[in-house]
VOPAGU-2260 file (C-alpha; in pm, 1 decimal, decimal comma):
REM VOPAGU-2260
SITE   aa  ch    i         X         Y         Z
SITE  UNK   A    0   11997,5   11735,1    8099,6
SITE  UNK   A    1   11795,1   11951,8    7910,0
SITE  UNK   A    2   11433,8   11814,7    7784,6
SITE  UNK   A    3   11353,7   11890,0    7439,3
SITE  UNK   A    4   11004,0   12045,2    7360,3
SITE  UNK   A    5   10725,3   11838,4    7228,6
SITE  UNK   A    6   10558,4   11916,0    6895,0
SITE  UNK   A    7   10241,2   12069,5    7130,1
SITE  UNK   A    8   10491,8   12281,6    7324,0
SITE  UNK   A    9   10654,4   12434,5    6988,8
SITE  UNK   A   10   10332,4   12487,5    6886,4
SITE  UNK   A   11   10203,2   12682,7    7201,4
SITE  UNK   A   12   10496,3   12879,1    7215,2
SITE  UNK   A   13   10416,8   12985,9    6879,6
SITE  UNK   A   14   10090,2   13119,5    7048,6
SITE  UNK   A   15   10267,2   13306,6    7329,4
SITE  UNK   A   16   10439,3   13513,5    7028,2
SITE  UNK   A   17   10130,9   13562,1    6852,6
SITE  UNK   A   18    9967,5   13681,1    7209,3
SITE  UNK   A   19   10215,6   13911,0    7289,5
SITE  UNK   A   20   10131,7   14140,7    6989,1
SITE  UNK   A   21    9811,6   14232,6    7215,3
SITE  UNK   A   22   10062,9   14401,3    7462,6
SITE  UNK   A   23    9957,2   14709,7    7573,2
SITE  UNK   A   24    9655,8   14735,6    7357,2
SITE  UNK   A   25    9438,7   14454,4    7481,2
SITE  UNK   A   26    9345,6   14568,6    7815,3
SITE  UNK   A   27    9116,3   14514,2    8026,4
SITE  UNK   A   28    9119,3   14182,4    7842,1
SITE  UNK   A   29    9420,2   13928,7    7845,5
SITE  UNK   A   30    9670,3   13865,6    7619,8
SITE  UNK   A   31    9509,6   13584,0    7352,6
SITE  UNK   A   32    9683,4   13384,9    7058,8
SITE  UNK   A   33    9591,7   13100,7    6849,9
SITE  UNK   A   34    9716,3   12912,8    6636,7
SITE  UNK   A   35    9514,4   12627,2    6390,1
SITE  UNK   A   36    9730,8   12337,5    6293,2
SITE  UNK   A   37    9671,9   12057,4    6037,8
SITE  UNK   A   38    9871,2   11749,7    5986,4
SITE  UNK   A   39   10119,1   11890,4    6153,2
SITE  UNK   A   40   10133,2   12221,5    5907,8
SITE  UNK   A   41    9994,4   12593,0    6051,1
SITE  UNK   A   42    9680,5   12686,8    5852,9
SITE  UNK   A   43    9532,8   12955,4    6040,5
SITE  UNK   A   44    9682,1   13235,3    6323,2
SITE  UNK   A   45    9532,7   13506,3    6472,9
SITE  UNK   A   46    9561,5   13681,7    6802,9
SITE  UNK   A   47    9313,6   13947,4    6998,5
SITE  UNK   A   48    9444,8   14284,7    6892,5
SITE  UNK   A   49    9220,6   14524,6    7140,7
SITE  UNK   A   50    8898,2   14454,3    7346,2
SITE  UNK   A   51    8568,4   14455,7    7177,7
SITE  UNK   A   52    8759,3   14323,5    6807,5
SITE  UNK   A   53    8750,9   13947,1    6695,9
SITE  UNK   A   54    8910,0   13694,9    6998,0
SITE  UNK   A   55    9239,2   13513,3    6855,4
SITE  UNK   A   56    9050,7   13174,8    6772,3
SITE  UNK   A   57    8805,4   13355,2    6564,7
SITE  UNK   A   58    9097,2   13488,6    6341,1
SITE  UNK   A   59    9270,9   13196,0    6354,8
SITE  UNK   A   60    8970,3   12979,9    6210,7
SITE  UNK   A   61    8876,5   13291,7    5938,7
SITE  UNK   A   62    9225,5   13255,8    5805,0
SITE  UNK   A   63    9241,6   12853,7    5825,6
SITE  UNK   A   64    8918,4   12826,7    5663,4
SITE  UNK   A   65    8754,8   12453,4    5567,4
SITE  UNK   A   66    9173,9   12352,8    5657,5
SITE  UNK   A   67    8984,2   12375,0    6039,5
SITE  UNK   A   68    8811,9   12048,5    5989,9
SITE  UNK   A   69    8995,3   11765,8    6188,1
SITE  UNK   A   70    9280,3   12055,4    6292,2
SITE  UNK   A   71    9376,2   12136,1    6635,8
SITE  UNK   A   72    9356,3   12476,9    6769,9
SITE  UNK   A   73    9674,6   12594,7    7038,7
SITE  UNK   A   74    9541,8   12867,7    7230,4
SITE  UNK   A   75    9726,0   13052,5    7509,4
SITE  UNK   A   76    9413,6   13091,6    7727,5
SITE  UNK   A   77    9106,5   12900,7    7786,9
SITE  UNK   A   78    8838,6   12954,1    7458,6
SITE  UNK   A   79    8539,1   13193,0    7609,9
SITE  UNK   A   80    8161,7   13023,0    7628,2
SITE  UNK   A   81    8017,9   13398,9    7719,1
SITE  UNK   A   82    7839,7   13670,2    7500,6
SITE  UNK   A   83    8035,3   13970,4    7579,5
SITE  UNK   A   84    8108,2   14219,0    7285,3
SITE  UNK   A   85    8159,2   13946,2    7063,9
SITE  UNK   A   86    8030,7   13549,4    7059,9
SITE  UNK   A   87    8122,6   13262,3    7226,9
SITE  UNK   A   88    8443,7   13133,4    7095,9
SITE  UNK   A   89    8378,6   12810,0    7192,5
SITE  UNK   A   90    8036,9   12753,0    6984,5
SITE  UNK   A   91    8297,8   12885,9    6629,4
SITE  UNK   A   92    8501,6   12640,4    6723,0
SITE  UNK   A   93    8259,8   12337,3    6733,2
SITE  UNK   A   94    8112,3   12469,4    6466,4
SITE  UNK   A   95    8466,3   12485,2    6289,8
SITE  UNK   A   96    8470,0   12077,9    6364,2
SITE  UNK   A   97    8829,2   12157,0    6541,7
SITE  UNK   A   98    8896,0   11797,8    6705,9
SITE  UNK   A   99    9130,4   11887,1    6938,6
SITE  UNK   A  100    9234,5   12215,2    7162,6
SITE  UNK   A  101    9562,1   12235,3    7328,0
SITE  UNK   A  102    9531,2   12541,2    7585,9
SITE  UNK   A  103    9793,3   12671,4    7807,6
SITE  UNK   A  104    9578,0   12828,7    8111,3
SITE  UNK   A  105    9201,9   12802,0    8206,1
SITE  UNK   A  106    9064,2   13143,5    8246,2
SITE  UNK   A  107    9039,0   13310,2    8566,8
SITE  UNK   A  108    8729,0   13472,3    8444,7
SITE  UNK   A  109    8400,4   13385,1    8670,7
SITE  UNK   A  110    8231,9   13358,2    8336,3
SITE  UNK   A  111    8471,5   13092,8    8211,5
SITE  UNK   A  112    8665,9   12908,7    8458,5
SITE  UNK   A  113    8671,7   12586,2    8338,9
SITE  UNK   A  114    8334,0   12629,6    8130,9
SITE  UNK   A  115    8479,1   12624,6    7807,2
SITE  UNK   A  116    8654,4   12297,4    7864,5
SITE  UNK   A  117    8349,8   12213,7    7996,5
SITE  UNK   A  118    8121,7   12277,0    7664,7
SITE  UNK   A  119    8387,1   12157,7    7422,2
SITE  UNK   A  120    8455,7   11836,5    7578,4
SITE  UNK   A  121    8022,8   11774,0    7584,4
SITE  UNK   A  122    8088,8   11829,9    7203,1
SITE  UNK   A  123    8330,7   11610,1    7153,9
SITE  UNK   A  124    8642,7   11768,6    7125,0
SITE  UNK   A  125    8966,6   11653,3    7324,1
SITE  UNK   A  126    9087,3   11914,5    7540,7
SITE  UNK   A  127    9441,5   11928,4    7667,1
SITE  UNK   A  128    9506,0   12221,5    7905,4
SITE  UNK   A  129    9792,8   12309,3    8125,7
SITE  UNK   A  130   10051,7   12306,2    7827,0
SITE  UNK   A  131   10359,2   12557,4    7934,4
SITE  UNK   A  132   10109,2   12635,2    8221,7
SITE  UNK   A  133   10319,4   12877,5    8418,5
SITE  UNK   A  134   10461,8   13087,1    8130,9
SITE  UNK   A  135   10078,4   13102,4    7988,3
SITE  UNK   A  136    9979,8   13242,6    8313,9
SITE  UNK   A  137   10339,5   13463,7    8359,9
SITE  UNK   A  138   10162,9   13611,2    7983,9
SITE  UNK   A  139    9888,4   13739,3    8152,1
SITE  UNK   A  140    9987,1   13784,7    8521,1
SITE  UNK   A  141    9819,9   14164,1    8454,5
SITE  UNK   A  142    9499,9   14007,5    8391,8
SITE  UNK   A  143    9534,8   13702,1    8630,1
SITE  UNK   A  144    9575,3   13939,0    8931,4
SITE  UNK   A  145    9300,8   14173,0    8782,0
SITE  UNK   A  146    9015,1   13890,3    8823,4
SITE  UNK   A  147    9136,1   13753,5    9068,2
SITE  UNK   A  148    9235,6   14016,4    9371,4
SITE  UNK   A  149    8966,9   14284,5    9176,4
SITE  UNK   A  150    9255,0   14504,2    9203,2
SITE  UNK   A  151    9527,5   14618,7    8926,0
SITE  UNK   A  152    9846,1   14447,2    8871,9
SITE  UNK   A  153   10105,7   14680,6    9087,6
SITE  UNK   A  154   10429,4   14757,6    8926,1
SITE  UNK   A  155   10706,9   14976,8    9186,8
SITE  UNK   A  156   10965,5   15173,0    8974,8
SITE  UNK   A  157   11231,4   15319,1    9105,6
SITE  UNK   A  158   11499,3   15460,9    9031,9
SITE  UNK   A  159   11764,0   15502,4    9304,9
SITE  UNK   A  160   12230,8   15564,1    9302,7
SITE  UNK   A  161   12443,2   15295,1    9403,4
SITE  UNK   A  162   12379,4   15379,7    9742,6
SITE  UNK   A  163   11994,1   15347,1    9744,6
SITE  UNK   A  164   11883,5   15738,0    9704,4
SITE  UNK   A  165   11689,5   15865,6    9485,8
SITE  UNK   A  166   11740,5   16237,1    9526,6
SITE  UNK   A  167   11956,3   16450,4    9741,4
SITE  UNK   A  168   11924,7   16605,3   10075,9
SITE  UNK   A  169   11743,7   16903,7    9853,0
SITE  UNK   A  170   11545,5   16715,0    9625,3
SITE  UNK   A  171   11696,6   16714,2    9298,8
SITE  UNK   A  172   11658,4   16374,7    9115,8
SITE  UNK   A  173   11729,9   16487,2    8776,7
SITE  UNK   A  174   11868,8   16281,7    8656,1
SITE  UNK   A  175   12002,4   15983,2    8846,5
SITE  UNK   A  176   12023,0   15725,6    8593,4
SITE  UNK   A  177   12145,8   15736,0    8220,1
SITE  UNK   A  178   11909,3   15817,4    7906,7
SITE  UNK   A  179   11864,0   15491,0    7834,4
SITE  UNK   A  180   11750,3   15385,0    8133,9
SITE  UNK   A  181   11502,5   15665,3    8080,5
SITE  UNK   A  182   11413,9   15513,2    7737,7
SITE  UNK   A  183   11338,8   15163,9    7904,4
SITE  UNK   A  184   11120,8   15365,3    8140,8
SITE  UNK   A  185   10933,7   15493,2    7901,5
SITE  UNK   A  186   10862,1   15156,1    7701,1
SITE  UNK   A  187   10707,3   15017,5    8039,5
SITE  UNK   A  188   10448,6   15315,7    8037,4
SITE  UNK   A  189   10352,2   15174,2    7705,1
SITE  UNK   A  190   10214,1   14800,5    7812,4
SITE  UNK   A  191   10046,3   14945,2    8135,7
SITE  UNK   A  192    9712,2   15163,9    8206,3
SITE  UNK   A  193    9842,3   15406,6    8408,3
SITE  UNK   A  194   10093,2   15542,4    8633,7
SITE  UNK   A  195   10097,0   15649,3    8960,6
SITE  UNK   A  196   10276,8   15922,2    9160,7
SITE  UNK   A  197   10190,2   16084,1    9537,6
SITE  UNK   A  198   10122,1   16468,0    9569,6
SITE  UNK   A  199   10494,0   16537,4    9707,9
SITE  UNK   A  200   10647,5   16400,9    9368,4
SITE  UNK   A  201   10438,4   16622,4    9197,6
SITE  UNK   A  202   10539,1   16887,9    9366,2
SITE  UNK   A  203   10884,9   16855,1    9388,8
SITE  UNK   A  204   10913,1   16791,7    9043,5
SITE  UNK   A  205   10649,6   16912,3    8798,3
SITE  UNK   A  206   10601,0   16624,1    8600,3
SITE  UNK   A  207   10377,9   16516,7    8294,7
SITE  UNK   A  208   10416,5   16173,8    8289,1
SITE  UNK   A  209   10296,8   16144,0    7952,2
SITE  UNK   A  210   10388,2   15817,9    7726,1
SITE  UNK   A  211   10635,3   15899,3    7441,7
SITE  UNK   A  212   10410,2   15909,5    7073,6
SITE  UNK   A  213   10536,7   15644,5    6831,6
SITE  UNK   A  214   10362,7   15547,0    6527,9
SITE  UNK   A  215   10285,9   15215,6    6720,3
SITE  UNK   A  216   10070,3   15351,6    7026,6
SITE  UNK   A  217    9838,5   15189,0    7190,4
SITE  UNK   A  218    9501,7   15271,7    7126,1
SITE  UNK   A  219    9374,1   15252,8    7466,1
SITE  UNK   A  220    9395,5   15588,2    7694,6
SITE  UNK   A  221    9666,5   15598,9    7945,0
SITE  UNK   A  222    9548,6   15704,5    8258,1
SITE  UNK   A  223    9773,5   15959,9    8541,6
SITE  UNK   A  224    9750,3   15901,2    8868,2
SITE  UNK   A  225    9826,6   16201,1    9158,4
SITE  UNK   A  226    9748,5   15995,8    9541,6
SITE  UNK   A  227    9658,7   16386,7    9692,5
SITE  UNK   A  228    9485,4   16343,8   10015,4
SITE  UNK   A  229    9425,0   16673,0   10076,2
SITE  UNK   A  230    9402,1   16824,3    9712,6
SITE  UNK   A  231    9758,8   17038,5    9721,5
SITE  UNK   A  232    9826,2   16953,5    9378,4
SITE  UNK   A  233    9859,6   17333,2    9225,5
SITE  UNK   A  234    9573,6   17376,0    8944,0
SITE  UNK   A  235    9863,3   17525,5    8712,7
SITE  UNK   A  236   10091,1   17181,0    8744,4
SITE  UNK   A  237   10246,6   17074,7    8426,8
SITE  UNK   A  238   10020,1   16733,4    8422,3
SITE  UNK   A  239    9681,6   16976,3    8378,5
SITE  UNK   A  240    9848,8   17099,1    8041,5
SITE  UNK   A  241    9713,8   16787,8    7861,3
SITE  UNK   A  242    9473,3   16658,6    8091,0
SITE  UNK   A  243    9160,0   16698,5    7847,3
SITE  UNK   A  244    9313,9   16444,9    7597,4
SITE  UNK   A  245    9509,4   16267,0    7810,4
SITE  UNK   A  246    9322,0   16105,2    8178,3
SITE  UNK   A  247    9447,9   16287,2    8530,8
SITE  UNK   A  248    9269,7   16090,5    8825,2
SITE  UNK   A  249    9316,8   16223,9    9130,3
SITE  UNK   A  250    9306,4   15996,2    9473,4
SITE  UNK   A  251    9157,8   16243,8    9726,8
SITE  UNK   A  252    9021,9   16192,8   10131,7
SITE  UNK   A  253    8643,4   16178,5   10124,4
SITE  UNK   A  254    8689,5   16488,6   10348,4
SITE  UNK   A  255    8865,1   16701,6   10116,8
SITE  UNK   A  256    8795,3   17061,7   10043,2
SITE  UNK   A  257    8482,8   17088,8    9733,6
SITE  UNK   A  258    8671,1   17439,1    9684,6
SITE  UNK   A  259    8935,8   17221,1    9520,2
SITE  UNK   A  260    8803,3   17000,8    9399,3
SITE  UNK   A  261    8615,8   17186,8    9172,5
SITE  UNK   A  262    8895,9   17433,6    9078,3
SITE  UNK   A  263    9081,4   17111,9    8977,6
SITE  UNK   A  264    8855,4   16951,6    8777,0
SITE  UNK   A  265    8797,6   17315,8    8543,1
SITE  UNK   A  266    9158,9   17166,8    8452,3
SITE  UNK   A  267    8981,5   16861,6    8289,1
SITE  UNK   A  268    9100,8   16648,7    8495,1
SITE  UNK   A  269    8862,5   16386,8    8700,3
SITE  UNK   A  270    8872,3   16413,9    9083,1
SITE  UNK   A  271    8780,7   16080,3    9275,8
SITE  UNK   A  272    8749,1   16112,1    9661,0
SITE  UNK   A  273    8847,1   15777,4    9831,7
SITE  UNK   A  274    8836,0   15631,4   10203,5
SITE  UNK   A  275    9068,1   15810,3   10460,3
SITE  UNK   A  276    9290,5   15527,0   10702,3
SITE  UNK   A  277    9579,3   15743,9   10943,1
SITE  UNK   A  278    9531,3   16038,9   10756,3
SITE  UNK   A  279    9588,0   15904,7   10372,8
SITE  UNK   A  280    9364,8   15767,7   10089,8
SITE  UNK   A  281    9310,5   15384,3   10178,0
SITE  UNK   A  282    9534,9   15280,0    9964,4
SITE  UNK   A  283    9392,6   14905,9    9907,4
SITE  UNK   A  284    9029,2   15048,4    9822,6
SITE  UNK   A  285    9167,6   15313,2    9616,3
SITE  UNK   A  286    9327,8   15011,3    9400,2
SITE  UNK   A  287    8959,2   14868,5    9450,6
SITE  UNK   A  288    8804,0   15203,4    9281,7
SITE  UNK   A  289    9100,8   15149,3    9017,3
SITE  UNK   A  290    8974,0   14806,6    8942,8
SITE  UNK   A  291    8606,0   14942,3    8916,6
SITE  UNK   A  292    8707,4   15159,7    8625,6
SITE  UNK   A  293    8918,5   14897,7    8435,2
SITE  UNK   A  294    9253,0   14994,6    8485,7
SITE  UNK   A  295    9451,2   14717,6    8493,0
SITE  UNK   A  296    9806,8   14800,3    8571,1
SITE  UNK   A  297    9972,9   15046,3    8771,1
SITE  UNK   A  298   10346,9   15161,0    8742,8
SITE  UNK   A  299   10428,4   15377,1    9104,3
SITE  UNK   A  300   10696,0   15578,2    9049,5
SITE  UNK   A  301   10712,4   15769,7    9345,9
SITE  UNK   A  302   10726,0   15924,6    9624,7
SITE  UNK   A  303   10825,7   15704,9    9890,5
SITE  UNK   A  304   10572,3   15687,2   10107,8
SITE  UNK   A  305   10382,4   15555,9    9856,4
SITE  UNK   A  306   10553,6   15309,1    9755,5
SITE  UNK   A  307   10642,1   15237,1   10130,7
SITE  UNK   A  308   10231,4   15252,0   10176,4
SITE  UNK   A  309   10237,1   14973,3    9868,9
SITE  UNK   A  310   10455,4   14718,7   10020,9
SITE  UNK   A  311   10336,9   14791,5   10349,9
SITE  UNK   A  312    9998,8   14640,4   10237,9
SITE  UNK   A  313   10157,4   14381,8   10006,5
SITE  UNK   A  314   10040,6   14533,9    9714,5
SITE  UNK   A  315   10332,3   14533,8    9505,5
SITE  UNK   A  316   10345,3   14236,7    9263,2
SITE  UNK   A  317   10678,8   14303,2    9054,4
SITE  UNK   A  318   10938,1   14577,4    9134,6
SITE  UNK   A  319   11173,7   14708,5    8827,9
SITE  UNK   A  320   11507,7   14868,7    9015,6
SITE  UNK   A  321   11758,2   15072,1    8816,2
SITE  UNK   A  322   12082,6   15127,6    8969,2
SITE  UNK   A  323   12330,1   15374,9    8897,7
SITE  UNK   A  324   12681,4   15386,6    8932,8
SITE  UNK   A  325   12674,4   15730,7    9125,8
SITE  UNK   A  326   12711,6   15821,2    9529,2
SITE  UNK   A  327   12499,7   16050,0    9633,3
SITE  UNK   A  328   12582,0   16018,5   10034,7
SITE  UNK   A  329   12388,6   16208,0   10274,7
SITE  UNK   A  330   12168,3   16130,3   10626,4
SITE  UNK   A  331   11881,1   16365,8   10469,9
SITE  UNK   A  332   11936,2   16227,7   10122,8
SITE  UNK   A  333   11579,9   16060,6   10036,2
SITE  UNK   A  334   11562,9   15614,7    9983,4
SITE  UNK   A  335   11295,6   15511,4    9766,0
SITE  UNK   A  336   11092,2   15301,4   10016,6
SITE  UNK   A  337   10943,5   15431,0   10298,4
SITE  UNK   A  338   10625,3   15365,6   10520,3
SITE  UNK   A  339   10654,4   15155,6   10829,1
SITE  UNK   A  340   10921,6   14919,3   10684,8
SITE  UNK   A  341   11067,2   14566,3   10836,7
SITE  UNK   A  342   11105,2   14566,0   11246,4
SITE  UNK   A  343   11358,4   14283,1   11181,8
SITE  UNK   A  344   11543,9   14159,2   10921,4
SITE  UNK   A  345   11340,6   13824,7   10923,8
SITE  UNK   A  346   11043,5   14065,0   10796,3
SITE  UNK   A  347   11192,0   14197,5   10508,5
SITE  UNK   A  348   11037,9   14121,8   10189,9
SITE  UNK   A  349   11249,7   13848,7    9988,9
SITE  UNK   A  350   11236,2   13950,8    9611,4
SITE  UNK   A  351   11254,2   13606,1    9375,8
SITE  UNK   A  352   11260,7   13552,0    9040,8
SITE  UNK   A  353   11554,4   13804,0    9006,0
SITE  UNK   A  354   11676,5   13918,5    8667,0
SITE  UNK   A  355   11885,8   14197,7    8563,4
SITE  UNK   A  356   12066,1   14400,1    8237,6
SITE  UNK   A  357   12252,3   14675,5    8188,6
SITE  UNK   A  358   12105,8   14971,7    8058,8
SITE  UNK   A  359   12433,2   15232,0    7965,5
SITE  UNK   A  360   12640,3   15233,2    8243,1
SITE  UNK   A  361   12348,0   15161,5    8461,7
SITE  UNK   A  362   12190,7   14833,8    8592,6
SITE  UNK   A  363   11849,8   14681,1    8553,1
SITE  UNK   A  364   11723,3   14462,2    8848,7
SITE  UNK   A  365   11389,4   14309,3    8871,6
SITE  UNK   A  366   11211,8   14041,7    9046,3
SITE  UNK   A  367   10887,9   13931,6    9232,8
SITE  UNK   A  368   10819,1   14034,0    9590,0
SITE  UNK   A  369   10755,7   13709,8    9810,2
SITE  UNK   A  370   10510,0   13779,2   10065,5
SITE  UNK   A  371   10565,0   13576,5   10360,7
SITE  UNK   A  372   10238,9   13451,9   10610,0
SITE  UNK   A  373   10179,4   13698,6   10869,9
């Protein structure tokens, strides 16, 4: 039997919309909508459009006005009690005389956690948290993993035939999967921070990696990623075209040659040397260094050591397949994961929350990886 939704439920689903409008363009922040609701009629909405503008309740209450008196606000995510780039929200919304706040997640934030409640509840205000819990924290699982693991939220993208390869015993890869699949591709780049590819990808295939311009972009610089241990990305690559309005990073060893490094950043681009473990950029404090600069979110798209390197380390938090209806055959052919891999199949990763589409002719699979207890 399927339970019907309470009038608060409605209500905070009408703040999940209003949240995700922030997709994309909101980051390093999370994903924030309110909603201000009178005798049972919606007198004020807002939601946080990019970080350092108004927060979504102080929208909400602008637009609802003296209707705010006696009203209860629905908010997605815990009200903040900091100064930051803009006040408290909490102290606008006591001031507001807002008798009641229906939240969906408390903030992960150090400087919140809890506080807000905290403060509103010492002014008299009835809080109700943990409405649609999960799917408040599913919003903002980019942020959510951000404070909490000080790392970004890890994204593995792959794109692979029908027989798991994702190029052929020479390298090709263009193109395994359909245009639209391609499309879909590029629409991820678009709620993310950055993307990230190893040297040999570069290489192989000269990319830009560049987001596709629409009239709706997001404000906030996407940022390409090159892990190159040893600085062998060519100074005339494709990527260094653009890389004075558009962000290169590359991941080097702390040992790598100054030479290099300096020829690659005349290209514009910025050159950050990392911790060396077996040979390769510490992959887990390079994420850490990631973290330190903001960036969020990571889509890997290749190569596969990387990505094997990733899941290795249990770094991956969502994984976006798309299969195509193609053979490619082949003992040399290249699979998309490599690294050290499961000794038995008892350690391979279980992926949950599965969903898939079609995209063309081609199929869509995604889920979360489900790291067992070593």
């Amino acid at each position: 039997m399927i339970r019907s939704l309470s009038p608060d439920e409605r209500f905070m689903l009408e703040a999940f919309r209003l949240a995700k409008k922030g997709e994309g363009s909101v980051s390093p922040n999370p994903m924030v909508g309110a909603l201000i609701v009178n005798e049972g009629q919606i007198v004020g909405r807002g939601h946080h459009r990019r970080a350092g503008e108004p927060h979504a309740e102080l929208l909400a209450l602008q637009q609802a006005g003296p209707k705010a008196r006696g009203a209860s606000l629905y908010v997605n995510l815990e009200p903040c009690c900091h100064q930051g780039r803009t006040p408290p929200c909490v102290d606008a919304i006591i001031q507001a005389g807002i008798s009641r706040v229906v939240a969906g997640a408390q903030d992960a934030n150090p400087l919140v956690n809890g506080a807000g409640f905290k403060l509103l509840r010492a002014a008299g205000v009835a809080v109700m948290k943990g409405c649609l819990e999960s799917r408040a924290r599913d919003l903002n699982e980019i942020f959510f993993t951000y404070i909490t693991k000080n790392r970004p939220f890890i994204i593995a993208k792959v794109a692979m035939s029908l027989d798991g390869k994702m190029a052929t015993a020479t390298g090709e890869s263009k193109w395994i999967t359909t245009q639209m699949s391609r499309h879909f591709s590029y629409k991820l780049r678009r709620n993310v921070d950055a993307i990230m590819v190893g040297v040999n990808t570069v290489l192989a295939d000269d990319p830009e990696l560049l987001r596709r311009p629409s009239r709706t972009s997001p404000p906030r610089p996407f940022t390409r990623i090159i892990v190159d241990t040893g600085l062998r990305t060519p100074p005339w690559s494709r990527i260094f075209r653009t890389a004075r309005t558009h962000p290169v990073l590359l991941l080097c060893g702390s040992n790598a040659s100054q030479r290099r490094r300096q020829t690659l950043e005349k290209t514009g681009a910025t050159v950050l040397p990392c911790a060396v473990k077996d040979s390769r950029v510490n992959f887990p404090e390079a994420l850490r260094e990631l973290a330190d600069r903001q960036i969020t979110s990571v889509i890997l798209e290749g190569g596969a050591e990387m990505l094997g390197t990733a899941f290795d380390h249990r770094l991956v938090d969502k994984v976006i397949f798309f299969v195509a209806p193609k053979i490619i055959g082949g003992t040399k052919a290249i699979s998309p994961v490599a690294g050290k891999g499961a000794r038995m199949m008892s350690d391979a990763i279980p992926v949950t929350d599965v969903k898939w589409m079609r995209a063309g002719s081609d199929m869509v699979v995604s889920g979360r990886p489900a790291y067992r207890d070593r």
